[in-house]
VOPAGU-2260 file (C-alpha; in pm, 1 decimal, decimal comma):
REM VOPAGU-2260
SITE   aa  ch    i         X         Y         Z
SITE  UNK   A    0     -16,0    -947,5    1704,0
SITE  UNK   A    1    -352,0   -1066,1    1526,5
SITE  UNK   A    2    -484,7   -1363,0    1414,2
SITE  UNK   A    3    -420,5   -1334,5    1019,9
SITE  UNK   A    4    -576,0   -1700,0    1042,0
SITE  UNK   A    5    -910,6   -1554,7    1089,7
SITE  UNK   A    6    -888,7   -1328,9     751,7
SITE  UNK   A    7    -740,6   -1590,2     544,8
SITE  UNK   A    8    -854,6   -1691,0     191,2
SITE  UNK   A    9   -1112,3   -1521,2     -72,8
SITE  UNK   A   10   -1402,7   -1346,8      59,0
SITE  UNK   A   11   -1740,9   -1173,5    -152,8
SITE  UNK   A   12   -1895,3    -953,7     125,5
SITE  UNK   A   13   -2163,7    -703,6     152,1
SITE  UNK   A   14   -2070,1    -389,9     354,7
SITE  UNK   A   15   -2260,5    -109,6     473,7
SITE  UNK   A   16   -2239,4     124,8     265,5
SITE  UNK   A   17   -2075,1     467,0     247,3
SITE  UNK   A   18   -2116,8     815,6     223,2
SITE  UNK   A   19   -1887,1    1007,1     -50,6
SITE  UNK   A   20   -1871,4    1377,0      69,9
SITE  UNK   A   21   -1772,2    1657,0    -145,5
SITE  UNK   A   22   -1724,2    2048,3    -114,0
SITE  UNK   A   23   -1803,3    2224,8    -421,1
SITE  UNK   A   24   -1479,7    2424,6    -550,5
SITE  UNK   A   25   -1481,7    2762,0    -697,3
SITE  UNK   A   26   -1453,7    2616,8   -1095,5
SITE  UNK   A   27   -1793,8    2409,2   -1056,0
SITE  UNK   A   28   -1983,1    2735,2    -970,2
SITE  UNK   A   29   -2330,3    2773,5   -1149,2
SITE  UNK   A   30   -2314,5    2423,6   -1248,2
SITE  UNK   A   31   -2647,3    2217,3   -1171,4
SITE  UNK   A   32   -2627,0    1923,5    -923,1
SITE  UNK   A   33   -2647,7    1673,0   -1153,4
SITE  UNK   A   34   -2381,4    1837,7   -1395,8
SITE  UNK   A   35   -2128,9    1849,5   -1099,2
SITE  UNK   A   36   -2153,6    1451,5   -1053,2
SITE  UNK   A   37   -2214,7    1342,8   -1434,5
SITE  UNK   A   38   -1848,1    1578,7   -1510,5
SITE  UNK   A   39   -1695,9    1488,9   -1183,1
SITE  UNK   A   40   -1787,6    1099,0   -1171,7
SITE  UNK   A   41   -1774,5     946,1   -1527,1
SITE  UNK   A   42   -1750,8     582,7   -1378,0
SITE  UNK   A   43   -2133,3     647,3   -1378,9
SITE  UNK   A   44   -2352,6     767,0   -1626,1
SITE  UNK   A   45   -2551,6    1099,1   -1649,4
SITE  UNK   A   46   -2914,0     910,9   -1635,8
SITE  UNK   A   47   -2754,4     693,9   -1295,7
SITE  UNK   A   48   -2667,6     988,0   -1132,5
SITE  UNK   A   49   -2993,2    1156,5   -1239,6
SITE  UNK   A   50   -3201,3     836,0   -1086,7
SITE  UNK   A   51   -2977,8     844,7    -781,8
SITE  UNK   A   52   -3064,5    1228,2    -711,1
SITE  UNK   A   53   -3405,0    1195,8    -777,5
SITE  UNK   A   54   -3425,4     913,6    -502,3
SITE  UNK   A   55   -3216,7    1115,7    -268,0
SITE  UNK   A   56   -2920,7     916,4    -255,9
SITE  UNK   A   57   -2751,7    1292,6    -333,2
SITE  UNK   A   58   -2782,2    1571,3     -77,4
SITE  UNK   A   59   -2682,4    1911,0     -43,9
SITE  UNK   A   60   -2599,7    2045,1     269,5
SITE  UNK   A   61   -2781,6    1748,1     430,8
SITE  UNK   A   62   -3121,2    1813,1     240,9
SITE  UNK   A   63   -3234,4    1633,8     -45,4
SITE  UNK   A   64   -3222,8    1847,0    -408,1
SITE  UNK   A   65   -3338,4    1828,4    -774,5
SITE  UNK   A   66   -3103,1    1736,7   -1074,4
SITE  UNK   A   67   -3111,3    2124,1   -1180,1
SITE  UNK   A   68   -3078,2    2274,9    -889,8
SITE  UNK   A   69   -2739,1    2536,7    -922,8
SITE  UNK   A   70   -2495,9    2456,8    -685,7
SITE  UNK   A   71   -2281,9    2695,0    -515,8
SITE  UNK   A   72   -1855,7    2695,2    -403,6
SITE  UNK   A   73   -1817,3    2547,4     -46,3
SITE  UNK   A   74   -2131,7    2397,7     -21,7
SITE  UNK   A   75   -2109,6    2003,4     115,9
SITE  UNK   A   76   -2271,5    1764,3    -115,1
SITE  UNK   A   77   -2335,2    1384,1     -18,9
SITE  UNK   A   78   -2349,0    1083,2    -205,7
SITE  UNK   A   79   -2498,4     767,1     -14,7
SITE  UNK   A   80   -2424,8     422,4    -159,1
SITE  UNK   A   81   -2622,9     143,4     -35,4
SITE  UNK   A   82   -2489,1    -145,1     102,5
SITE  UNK   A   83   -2289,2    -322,6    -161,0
SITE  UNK   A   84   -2148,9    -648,0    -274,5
SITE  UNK   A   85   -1750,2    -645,2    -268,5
SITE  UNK   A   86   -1593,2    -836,1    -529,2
SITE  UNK   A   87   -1395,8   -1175,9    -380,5
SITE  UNK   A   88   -1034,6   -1082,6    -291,5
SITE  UNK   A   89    -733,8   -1268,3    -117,6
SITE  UNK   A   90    -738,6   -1128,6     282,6
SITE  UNK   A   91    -435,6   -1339,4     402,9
SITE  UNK   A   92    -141,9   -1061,8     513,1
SITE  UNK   A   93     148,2   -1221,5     655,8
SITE  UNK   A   94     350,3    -968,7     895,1
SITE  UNK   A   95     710,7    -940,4     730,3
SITE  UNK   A   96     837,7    -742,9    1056,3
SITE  UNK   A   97     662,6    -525,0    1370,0
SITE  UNK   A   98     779,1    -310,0    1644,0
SITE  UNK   A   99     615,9     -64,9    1830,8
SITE  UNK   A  100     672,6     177,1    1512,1
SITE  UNK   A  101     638,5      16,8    1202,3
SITE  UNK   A  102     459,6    -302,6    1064,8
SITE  UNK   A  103     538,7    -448,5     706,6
SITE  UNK   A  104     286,1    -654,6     577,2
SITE  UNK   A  105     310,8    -895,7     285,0
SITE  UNK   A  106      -1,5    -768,3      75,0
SITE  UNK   A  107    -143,7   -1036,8    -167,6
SITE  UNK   A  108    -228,3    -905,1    -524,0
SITE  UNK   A  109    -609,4    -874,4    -612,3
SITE  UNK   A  110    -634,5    -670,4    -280,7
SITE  UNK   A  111    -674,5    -271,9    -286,7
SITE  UNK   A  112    -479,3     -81,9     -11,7
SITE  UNK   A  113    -726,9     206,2      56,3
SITE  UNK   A  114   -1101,0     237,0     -81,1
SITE  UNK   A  115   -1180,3     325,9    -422,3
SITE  UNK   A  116   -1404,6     206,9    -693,5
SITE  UNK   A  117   -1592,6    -142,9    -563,6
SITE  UNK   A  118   -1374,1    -186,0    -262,2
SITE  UNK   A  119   -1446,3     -25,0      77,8
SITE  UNK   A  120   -1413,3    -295,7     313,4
SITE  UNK   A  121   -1202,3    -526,7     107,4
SITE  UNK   A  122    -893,0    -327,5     132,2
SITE  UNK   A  123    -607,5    -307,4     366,9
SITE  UNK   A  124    -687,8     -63,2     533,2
SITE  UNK   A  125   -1006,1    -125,4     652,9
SITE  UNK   A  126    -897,5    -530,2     755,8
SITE  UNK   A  127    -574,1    -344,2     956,5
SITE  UNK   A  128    -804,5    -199,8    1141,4
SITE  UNK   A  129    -974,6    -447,8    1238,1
SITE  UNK   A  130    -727,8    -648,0    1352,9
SITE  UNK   A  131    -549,2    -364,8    1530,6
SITE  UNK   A  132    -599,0    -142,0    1823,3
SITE  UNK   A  133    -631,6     252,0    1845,4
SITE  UNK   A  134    -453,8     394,1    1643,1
SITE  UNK   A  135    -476,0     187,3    1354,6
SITE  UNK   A  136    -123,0     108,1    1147,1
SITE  UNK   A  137    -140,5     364,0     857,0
SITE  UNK   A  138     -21,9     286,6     507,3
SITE  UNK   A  139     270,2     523,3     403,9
SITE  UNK   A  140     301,7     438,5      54,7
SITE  UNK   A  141      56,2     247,8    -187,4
SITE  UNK   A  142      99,0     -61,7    -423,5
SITE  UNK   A  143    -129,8     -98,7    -719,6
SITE  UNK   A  144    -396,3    -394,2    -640,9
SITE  UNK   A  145    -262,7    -617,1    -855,9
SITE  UNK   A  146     117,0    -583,8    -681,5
SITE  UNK   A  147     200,0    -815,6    -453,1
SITE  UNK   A  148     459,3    -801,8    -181,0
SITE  UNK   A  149     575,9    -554,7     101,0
SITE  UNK   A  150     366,2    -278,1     222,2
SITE  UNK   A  151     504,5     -28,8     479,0
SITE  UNK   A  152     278,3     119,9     759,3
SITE  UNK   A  153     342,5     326,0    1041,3
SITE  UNK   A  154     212,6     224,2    1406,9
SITE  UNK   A  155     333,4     557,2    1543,5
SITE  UNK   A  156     312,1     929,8    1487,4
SITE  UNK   A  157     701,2     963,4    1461,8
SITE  UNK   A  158     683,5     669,5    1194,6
SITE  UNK   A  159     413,6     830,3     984,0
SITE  UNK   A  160     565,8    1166,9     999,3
SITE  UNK   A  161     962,0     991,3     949,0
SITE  UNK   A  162     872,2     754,6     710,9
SITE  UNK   A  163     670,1     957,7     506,3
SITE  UNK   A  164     943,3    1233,4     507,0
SITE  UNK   A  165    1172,2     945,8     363,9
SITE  UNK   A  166     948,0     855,8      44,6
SITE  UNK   A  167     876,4    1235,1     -32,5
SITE  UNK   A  168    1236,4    1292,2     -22,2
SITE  UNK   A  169    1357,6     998,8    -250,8
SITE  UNK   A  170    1074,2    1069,1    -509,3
SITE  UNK   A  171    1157,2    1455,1    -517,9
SITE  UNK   A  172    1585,8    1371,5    -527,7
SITE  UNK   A  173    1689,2    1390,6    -869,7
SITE  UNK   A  174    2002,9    1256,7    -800,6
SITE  UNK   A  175    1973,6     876,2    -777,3
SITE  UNK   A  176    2295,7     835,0    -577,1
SITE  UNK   A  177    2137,9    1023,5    -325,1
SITE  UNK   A  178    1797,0     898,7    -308,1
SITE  UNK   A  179    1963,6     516,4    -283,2
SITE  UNK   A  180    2077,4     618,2      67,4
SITE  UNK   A  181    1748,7     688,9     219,5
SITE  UNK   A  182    1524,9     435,6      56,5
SITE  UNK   A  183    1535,2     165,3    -141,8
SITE  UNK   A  184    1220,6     -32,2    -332,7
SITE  UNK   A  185    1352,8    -339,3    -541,7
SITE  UNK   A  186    1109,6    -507,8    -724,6
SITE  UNK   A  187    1063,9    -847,6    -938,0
SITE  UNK   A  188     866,0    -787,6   -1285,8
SITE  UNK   A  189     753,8   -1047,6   -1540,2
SITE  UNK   A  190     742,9    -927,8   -1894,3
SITE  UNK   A  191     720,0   -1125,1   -2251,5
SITE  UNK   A  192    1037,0   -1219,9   -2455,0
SITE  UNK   A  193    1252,9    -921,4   -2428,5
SITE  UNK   A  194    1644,7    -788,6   -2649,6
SITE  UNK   A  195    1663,0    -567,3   -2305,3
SITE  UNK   A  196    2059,1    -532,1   -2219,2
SITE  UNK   A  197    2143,1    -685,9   -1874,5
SITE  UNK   A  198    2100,1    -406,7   -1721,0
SITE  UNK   A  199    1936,1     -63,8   -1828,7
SITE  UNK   A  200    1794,6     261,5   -1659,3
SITE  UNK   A  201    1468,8     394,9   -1759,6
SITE  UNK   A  202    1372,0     770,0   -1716,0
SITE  UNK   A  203    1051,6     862,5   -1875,7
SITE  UNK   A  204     843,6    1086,2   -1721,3
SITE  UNK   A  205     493,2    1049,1   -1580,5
SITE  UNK   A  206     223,9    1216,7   -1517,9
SITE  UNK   A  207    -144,5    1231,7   -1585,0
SITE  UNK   A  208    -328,6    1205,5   -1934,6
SITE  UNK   A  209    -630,6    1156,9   -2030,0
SITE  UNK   A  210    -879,1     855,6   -1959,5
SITE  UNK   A  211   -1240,7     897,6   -2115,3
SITE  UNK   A  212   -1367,6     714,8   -1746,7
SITE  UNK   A  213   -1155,1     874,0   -1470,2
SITE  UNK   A  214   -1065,4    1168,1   -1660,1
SITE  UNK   A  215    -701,9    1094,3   -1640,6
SITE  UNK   A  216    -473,7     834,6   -1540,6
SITE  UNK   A  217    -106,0     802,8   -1515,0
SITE  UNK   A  218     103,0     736,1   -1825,8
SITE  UNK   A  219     423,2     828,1   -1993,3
SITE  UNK   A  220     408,0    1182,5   -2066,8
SITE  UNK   A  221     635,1    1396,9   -2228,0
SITE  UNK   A  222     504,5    1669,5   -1947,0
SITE  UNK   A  223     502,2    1455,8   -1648,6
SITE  UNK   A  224     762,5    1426,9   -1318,8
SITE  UNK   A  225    1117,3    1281,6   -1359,0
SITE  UNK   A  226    1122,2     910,2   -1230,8
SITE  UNK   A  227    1386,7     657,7   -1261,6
SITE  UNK   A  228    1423,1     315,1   -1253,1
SITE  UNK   A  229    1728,4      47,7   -1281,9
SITE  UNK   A  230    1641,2    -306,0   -1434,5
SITE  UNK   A  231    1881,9    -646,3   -1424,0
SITE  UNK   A  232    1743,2    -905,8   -1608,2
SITE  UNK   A  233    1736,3   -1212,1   -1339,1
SITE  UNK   A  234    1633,1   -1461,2   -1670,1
SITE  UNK   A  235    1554,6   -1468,6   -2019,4
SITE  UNK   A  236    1371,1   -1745,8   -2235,2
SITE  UNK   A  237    1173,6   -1769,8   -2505,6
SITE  UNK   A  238     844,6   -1703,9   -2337,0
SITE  UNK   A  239     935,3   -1467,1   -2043,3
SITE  UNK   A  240    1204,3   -1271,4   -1931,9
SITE  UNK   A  241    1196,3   -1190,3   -1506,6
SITE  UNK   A  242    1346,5    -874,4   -1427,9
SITE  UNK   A  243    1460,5    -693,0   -1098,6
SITE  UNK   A  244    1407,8    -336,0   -1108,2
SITE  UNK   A  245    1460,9     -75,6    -883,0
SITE  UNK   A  246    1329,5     255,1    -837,0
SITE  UNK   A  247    1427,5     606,1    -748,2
SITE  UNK   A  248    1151,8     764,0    -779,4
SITE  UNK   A  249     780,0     686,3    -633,1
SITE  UNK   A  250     553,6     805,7    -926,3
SITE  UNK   A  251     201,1     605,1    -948,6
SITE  UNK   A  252     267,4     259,9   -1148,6
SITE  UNK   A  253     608,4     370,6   -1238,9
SITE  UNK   A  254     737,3      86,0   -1358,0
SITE  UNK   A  255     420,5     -81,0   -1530,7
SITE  UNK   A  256     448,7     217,7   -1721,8
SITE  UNK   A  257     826,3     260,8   -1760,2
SITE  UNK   A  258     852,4    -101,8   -1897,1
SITE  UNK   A  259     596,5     -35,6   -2125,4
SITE  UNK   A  260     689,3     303,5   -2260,6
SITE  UNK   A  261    1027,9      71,8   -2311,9
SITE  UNK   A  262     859,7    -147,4   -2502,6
SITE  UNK   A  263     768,0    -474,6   -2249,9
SITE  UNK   A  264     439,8    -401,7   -2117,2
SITE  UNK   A  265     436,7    -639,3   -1843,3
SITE  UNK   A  266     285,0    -983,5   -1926,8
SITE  UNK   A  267    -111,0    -940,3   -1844,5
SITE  UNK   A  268    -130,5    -608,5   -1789,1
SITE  UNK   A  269    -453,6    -485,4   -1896,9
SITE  UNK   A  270    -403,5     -97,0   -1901,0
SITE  UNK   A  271     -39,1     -30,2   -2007,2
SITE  UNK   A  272      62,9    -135,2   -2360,1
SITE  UNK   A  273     377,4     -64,8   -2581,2
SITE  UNK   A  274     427,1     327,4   -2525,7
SITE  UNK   A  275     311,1     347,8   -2157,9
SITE  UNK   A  276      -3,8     486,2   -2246,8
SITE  UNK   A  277    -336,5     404,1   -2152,7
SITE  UNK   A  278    -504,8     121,5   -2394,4
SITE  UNK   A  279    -832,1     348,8   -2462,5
SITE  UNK   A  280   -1016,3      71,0   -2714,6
SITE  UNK   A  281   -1230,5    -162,1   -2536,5
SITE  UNK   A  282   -1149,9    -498,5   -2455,6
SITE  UNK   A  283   -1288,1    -818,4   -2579,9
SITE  UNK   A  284   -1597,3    -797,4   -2284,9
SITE  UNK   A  285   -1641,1    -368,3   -2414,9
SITE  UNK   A  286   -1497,4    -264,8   -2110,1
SITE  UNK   A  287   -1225,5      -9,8   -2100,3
SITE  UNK   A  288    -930,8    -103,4   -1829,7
SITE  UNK   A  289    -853,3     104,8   -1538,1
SITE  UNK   A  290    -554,6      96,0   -1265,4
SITE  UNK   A  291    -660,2    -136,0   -1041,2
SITE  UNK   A  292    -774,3    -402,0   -1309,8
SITE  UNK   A  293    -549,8    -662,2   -1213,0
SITE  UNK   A  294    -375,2   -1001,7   -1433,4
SITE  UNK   A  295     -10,2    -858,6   -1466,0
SITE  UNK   A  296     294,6    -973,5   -1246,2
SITE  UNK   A  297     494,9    -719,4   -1039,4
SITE  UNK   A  298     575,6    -811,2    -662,9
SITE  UNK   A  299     755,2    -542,3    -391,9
SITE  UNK   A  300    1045,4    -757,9    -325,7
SITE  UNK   A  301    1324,8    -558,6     -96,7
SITE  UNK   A  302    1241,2    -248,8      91,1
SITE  UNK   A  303    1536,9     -37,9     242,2
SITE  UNK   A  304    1434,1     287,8     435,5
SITE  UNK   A  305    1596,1     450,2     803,5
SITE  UNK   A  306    1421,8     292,9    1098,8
SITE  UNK   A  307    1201,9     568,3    1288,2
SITE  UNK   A  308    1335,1     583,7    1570,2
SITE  UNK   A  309    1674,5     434,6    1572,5
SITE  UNK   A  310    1777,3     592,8    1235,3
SITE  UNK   A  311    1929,8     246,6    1163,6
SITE  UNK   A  312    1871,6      53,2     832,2
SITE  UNK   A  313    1568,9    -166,2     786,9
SITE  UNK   A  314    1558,8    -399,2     565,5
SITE  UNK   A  315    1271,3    -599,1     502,6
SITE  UNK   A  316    1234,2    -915,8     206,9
SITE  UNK   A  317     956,0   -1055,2     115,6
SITE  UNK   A  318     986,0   -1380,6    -124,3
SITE  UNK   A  319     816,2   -1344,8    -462,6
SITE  UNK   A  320     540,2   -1571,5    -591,9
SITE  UNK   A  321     620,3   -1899,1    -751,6
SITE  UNK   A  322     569,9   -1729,1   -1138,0
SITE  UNK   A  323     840,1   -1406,9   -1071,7
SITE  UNK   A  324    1097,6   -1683,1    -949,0
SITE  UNK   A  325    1395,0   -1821,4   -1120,4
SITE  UNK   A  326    1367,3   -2154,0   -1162,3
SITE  UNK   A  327    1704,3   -2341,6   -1131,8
């Protein structure tokens, strides 16, 4: 088992950079370098990825290349980042339950579970790995960075393969009776002052729209995949209500966006307001949110899925944080 001790607290660091690596499809043909990453990449602008080309940061089958050169489908294109400073994040990860085929960890919010955006070595998956020997633990589901609470990960190939199997299965059941007896994810929610009955189903579908940064995000969406999810309101004051809620289904942020398509965008959440759509004007600093901006409250409480190996039931709790308890 390792030393959690050793990773614990909130850490800036400067990696080593990366290299992003990218085959050119069939629809980018007779595009120009620099068209392919200004279109593809919008977290950047067109004159940054101009500058970074020009400098050779950007190559094309391994060679450096202008801003206008035409690129053609299949060929390998290379973007490499500098060394960068991570932004500080929690790194403690208390283990919830291990065996020689599955490890639970308790992930702290602010932390990302795989790399994206600012964080490559400030994620899960890069500290498991550290920590563990060949072959690594591998996440087999995700929770948004700001989400808090149990993370599954497979230490085996049988548990990847299994477990994996499992969430597919309960996302793509439409019957909820029958997705309850494989897996189970029970989750605590805070949201503002809510008339929500004590306990309610939500249903509406998700799927991608459009964001004018990432191109498109998950969000309610009249077009999107079924997903379900059953609430019980745990407490209700004047300032808060705490919810339990239970899904289904596994879409991306289903139930920041279910409670907010119901009308309770959870309390903090920068992306999702009332609808379950994407706030697109700028905040107060002209920044428009994305997914893993983080502030709101939502913590994986109770996970239920089929041991592995055994085909027993595993059950594995994880308390919630001090503001999604009841307080008696």
């Amino acid at each position: 088992m390792p030393d959690w001790g050793k990773v614990r607290g909130w850490w800036g660091h400067m990696n080593q950079g990366w290299v992003y690596r990218d085959r050119v499809p069939a629809s980018a043909a007779g595009l120009t370098l620099l068209e392919f990453y200004a279109q593809r990449y919008r977290h950047s602008s067109r004159d940054t990825w101009q500058q970074r080309i020009q400098t050779g940061a950007v190559t094309v089958e391994g060679a450096r290349a202008a801003p206008e050169q035409i690129i053609r489908p299949g060929q390998r294109l290379a973007y490499h980042r500098p060394p960068w400073q991570e932004p500080t994040v929690p790194l403690t990860m208390p283990v919830l339950y291990e065996d020689e085929d599955v490890l639970a960890i308790a992930k702290p919010s602010g932390l990302p579970v795989l790399p994206g955006g600012g964080f490559l070595e400030h994620t899960v998956l890069h500290q498991i790995r550290q920590h563990y020997p060949y072959p690594a633990p591998t996440p087999v589901h995700r929770l948004g960075r700001g989400t808090s609470g149990i993370l599954l990960l497979a230490r085996s190939p049988l548990a990847k393969a299994e477990l994996s199997r499992q969430l597919r299965h309960a996302t793509a059941t439409e019957s909820p009776e029958a997705a309850e007896a494989a897996v189970q994810k029970t989750y605590r929610a805070r949201i503002g002052p809510s008339t929500l009955p004590d306990t309610f189903v939500l249903t509406t579908p998700i799927g991608p729209v459009e964001h004018p940064v990432l191109g498109t995000v998950y969000a309610a969406s009249a077009d999107g995949k079924p997903a379900h999810s059953e609430g019980r309101v745990l407490y209700r004051g004047d300032t808060h209500t705490l919810l339990s809620v239970t899904i289904r289904t596994g879409r991306p942020h289903q139930i920041r966006i279910h409670l907010a398509a119901a009308g309770y965008p959870l309390v903090g959440d920068p992306l999702y307001g009332v609808g379950g759509l994407p706030k697109i004007p700028p905040d107060p600093t002209g920044e428009l949110p994305v997914p893993g901006d983080c502030g709101y409250w939502l913590h994986a409480e109770r996970l239920r899925v089929q041991h592995p190996r055994t085909r027993s039931p595993l059950e594995i709790c994880c308390p919630p944080p001090p503001m999604l308890q009841v307080l008696v």
